[in-house]
matplotlib code that plots the C-alpha trace (Angstrom):
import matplotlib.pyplot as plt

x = [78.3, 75.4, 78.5, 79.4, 75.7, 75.7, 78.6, 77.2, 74.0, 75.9, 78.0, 74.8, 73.4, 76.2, 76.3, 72.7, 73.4, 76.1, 74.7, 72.2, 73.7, 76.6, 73.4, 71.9, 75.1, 75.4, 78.3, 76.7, 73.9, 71.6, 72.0, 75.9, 77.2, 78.7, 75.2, 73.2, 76.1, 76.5, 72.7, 73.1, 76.1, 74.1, 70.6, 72.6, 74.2, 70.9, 68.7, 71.7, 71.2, 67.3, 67.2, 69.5, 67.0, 64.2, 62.9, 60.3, 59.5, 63.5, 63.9, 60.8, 62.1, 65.3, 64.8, 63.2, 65.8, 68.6, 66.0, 65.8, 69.4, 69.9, 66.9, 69.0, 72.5, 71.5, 69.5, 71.9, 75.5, 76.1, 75.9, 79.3]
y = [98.8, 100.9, 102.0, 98.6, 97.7, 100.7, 100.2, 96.7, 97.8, 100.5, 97.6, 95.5, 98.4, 98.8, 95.1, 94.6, 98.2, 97.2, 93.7, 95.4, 98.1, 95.5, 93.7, 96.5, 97.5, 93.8, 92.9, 90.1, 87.3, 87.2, 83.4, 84.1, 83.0, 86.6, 88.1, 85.7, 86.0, 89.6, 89.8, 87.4, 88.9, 92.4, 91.2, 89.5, 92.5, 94.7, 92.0, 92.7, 96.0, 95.6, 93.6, 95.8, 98.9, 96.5, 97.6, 95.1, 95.5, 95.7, 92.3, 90.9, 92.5, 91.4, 87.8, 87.4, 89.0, 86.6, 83.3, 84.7, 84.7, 81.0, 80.1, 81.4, 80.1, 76.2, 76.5, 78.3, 76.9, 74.2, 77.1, 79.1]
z = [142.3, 140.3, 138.1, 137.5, 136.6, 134.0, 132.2, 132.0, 130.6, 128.6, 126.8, 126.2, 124.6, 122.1, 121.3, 120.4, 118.7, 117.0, 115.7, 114.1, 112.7, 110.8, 109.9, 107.8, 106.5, 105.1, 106.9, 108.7, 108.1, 110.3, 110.6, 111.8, 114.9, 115.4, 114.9, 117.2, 119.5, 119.5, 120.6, 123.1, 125.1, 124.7, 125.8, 128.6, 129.8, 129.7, 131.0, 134.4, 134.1, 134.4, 137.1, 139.2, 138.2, 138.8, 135.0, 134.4, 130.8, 130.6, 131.8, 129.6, 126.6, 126.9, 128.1, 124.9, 122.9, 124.3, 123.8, 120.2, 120.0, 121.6, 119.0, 116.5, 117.9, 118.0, 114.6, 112.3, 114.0, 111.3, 108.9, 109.5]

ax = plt.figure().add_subplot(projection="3d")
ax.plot(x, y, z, "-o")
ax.set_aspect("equal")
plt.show()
């Protein structure tokens, strides 16, 4: 199971990583779908690793990272 939960986190970890890094290289908006998406599914999947670890300021962190994203989900999806 804990190398279930990592690869997990480890794939959460590359999302968020990877939204951001597309973001600075201009190839998304931050007001996309893929962008907000990208964050969710990644803060999602290190907010399961956290809880597994029982990582605390993991969990916090993350939370808010995927109510960003759903923030930014239902007020930018009539843009796209």
């Amino acid at each position: 199971m804990e190398i279930i939960i990592s690869i997990i986190g480890w794939i959460g970890f590359l999302s968020c990583s990877l939204s951001f890094l597309l973001l600075n290289l201009k190839h998304l908006k931050f007001d996309s779908f893929l962008y907000q998406g990208l964050n969710l599914f990644g803060g999602s999947g290190l907010i399961i690793s956290s809880l597994y670890y029982v990582d605390y300021p993991n969990i916090a962190s993350n939370a808010l990272w995927v109510l960003i994203s759903i923030y930014g989900i239902t007020k930018y999806k009539d843009k796209d």
